[in-house]
C-alpha positions in Angstrom: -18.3 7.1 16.7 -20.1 8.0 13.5 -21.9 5.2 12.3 -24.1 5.6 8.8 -25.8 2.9 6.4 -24.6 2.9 3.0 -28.5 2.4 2.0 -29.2 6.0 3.3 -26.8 7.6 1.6 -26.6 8.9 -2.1 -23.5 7.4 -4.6 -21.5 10.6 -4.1 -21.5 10.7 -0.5 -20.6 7.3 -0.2 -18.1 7.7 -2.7 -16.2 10.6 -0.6 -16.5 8.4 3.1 -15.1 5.6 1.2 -12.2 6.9 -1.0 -11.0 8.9 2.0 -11.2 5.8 4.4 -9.8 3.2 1.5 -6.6 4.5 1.0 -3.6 5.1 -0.3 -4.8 3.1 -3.3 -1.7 2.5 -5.8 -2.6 4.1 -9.2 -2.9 2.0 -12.6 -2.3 4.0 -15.7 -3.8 2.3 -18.0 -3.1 2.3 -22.1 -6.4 0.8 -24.2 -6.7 0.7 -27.8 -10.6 0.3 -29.7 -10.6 -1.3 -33.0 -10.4 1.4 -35.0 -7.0 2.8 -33.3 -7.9 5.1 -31.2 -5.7 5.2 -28.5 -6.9 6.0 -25.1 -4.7 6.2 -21.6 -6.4 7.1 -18.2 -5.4 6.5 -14.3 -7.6 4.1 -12.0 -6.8 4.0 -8.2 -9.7 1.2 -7.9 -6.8 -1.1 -8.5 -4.6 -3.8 -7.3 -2.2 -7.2 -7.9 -4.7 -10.2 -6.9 -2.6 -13.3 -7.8 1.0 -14.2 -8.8 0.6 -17.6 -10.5 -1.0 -16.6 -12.6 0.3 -13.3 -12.6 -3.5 -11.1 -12.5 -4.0 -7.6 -11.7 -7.3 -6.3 -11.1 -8.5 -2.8 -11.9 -12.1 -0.7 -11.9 -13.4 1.6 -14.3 -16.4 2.6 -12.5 -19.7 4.1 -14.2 -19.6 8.1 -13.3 -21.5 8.8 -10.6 -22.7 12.1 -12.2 -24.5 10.8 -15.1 -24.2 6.8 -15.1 -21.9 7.3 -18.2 -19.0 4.3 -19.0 -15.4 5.4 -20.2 -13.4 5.1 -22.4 -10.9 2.5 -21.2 -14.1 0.3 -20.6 -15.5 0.3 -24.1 -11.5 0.0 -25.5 -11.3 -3.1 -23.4 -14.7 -4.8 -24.5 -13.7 -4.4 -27.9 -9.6 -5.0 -27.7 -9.3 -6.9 -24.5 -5.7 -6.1 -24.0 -3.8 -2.9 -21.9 -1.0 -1.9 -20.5 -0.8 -0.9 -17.1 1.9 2.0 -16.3 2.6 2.3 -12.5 3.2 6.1 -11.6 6.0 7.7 -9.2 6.2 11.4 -8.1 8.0 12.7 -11.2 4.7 11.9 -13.7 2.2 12.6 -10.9 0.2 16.0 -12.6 0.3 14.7 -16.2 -1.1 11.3 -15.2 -3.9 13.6 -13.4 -4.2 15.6 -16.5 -4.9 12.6 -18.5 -8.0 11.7 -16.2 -9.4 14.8 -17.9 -12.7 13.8 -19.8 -11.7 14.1 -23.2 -13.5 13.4 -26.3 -13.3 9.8 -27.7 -10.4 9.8 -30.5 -8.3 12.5 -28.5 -5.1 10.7 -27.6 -4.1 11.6 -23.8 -0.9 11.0 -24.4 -0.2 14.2 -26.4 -2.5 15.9 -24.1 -0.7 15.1 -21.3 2.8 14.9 -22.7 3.7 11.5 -22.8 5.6 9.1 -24.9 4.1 6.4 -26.6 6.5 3.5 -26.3 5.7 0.4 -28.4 4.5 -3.0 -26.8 6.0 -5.9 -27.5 2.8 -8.2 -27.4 -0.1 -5.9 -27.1 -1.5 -3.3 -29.2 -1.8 -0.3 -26.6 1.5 1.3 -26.6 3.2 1.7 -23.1 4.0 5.3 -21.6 7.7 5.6 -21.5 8.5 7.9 -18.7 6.6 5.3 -16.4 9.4 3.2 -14.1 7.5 -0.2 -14.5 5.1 -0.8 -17.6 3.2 -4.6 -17.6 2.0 -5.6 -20.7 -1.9 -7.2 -20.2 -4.0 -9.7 -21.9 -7.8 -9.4 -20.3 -8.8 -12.7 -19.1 -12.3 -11.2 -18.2 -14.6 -8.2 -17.6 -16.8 -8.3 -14.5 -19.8 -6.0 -14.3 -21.2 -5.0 -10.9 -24.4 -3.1 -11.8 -25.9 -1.2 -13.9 -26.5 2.1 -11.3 -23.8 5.1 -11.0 -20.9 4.3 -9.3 -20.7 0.5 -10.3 -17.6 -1.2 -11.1 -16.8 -2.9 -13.8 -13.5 -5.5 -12.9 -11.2 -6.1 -15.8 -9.5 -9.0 -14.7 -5.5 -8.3 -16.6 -3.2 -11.1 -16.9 0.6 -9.5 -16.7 2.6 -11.5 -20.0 5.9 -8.8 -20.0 7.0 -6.7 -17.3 9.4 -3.6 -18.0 11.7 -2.1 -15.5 13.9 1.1 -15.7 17.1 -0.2 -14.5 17.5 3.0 -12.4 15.3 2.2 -9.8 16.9 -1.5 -9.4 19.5 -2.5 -6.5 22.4 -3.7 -6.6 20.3 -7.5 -7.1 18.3 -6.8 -9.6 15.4 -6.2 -7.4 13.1 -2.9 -7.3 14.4 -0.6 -5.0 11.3 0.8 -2.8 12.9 3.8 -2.3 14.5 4.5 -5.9 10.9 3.8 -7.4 9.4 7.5 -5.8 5.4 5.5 -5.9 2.7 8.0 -5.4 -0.5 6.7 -4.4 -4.5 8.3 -4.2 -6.5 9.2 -1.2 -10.2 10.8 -0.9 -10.4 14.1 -3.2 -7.7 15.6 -4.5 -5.3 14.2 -2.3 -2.2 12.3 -2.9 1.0 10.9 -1.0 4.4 10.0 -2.2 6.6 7.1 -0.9 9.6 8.2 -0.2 12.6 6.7 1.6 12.3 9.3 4.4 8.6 7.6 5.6 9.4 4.1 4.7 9.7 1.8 7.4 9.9 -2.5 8.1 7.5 -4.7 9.9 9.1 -8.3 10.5 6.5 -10.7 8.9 5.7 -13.8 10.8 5.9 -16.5 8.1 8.8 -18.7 9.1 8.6 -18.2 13.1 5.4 -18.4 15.6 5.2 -15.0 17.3 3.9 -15.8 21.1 1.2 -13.5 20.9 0.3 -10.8 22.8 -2.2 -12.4 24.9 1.5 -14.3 26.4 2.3 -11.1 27.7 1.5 -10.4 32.1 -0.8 -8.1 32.4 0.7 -5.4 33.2 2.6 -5.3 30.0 -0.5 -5.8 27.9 -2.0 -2.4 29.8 0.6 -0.2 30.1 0.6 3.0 29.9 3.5 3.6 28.0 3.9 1.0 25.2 1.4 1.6 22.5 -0.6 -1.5 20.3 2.4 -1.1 17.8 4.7 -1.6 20.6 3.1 -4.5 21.9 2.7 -6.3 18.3 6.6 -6.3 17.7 7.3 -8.1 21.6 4.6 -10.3 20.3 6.3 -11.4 17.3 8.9 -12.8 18.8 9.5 -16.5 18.6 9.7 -17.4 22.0 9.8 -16.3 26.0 13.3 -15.5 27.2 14.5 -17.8 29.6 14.8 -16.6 33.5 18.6 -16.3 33.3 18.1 -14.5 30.0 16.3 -12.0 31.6 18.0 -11.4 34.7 21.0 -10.7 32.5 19.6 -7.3 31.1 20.1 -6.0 34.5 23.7 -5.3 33.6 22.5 -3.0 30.9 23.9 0.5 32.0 20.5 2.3 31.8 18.5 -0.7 33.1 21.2 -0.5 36.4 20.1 2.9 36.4 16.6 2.7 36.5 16.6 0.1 39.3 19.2 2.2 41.5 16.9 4.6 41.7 13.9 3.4 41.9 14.5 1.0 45.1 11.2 0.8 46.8 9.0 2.8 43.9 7.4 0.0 41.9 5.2 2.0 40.1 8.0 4.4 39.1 10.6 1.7 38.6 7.8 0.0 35.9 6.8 3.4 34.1 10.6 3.6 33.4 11.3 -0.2 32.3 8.7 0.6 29.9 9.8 3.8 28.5 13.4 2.4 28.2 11.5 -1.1 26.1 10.0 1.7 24.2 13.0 3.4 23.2 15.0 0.2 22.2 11.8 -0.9 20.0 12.5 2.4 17.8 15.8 1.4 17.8 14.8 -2.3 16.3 16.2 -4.0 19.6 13.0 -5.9 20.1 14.4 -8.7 22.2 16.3 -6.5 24.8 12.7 -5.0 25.1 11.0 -7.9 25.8 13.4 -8.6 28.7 13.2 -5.2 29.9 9.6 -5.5 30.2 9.9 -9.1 31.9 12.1 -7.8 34.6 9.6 -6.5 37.1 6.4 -8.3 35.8 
């Protein structure tokens, strides 16, 4: 394993270790305005929601690691401490990186890139209309992190309005993961899109007690066949079946198979059990696995 200290190396390279390791980091487009107008909209991937109550998201414009230099959305925000944050799905993904193009101060991104300037409702920065969710920000407070290249500088953004296309709602009202089509950033120039095609569920423990891993015999916890992710889902669920529970499964066509034909092969007869639990975890039929894995343990 490579192992470096961060002390040894220079901003860049620990720039590139950590934006490729760090990832996918959702994207926050964000909309400032200075005092004199100027309007300025740039993408931050140094971003992320930090609190619901109050409502706070957190994003970095970071001094450039070339020259030390601040941007634009930085300087907008010490003077107008409002923005809008635009979140960003496939469809807008190479005009949003267009927009990170250093321009000028006073040159509007928006026409650069090709967006639409959509009026706030509460804030002066206008939002960017083809975005599928736009937040409208007050900024409750600027952190500064340094003064060297590469330090961040927290704008602390308090969401007041949030604005939805209805096209990428379900049938309650809720956002639809796979309707929204997020992209997000990795290391470089390297992006990935959510789509519904790599989405997938992990049950979240909050209601039940999983009964760990650690309850597992031994030679379910080092088996050759189920991987960590296998073993986290028999983990999570709520309790040990019972002996009778267990010795029911055995009437399960290819359990009765596997022991049929395994009479005498122990080894064999627990590489199988294993593969089968395997296969009925990618099917979601995580307590049948459990007991499949209890049978001969």
């Amino acid at each position: 394993m490579l192992t470096v200290k961060t002390s040894d190396l220079s901003p860049a390279q620990l720039q590139n270790y950590l934006q490729y390791a760090v990832a996918p980091r959702p994207i926050c487009f964000a909309t400032t305005i200075d005092k004199a107008g100027n309007i300025n909209l740039s993408p931050f991937s140094f971003f992320n929601m930090f609190s619901t109550n109050p409502p706070l998201c957190v994003f970095s414009p970071a001094r450039r690691v070339r020259d030390n230099t601040t941007k634009h959305t930085l300087e907008n925000i010490l003077e107008v401490k409002e923005c809008v944050i635009n979140i960003v799905n496939y469809p807008m993904v190479q005009q949003t990186s267009l927009a990170s193009t250093e321009y000028a101060k006073g040159i509007n991104e928006f026409e650069k890139a090709g967006f639409t300037m959509l009026p706030s409702q509460l804030v002066k920065p206008p939002r960017v209309a083809e975005a599928p969710v736009q937040m409208e920000c007050i900024v409750t407070e600027v952190i500064h992190l340094g003064d060297n290249p590469g330090a961040g500088n927290l704008i602390l953004a308090e969401i007041k309005l949030i604005h939805i296309k209805e096209e990428i709602l379900d049938e309650d009202g809720k956002i639809d993961q796979a309707k929204i089509d997020l992209v997000a950033r990795l290391g470089g120039d390297w992006y990935c899109r959510v789509t519904a095609d790599n989405l997938f569920k992990v049950a979240k423990p909050l209601t039940t007690l999983g009964i760990g891993i650690d309850a597992l015999p031994h030679g379910v916890r080092n088996s050759y066949v189920l991987s960590g992710n296998d073993l986290g889902m028999l983990g999570n669920i709520e309790k040990v079946p019972s002996e009778e529970e267990i010795d029911l499964i055995r009437n399960h066509p290819a359990v009765k198979e596997i022991l049929d034909a395994t009479i005498g092969d122990g080894v064999n007869r627990q590489r199988e059990l294993h593969e089968l639990a395997k296969e009925m975890l990618s099917r979601g039929e995580v307590p049948d696995a459990l007991k499949v894995v209890l049978l001969e343990s």
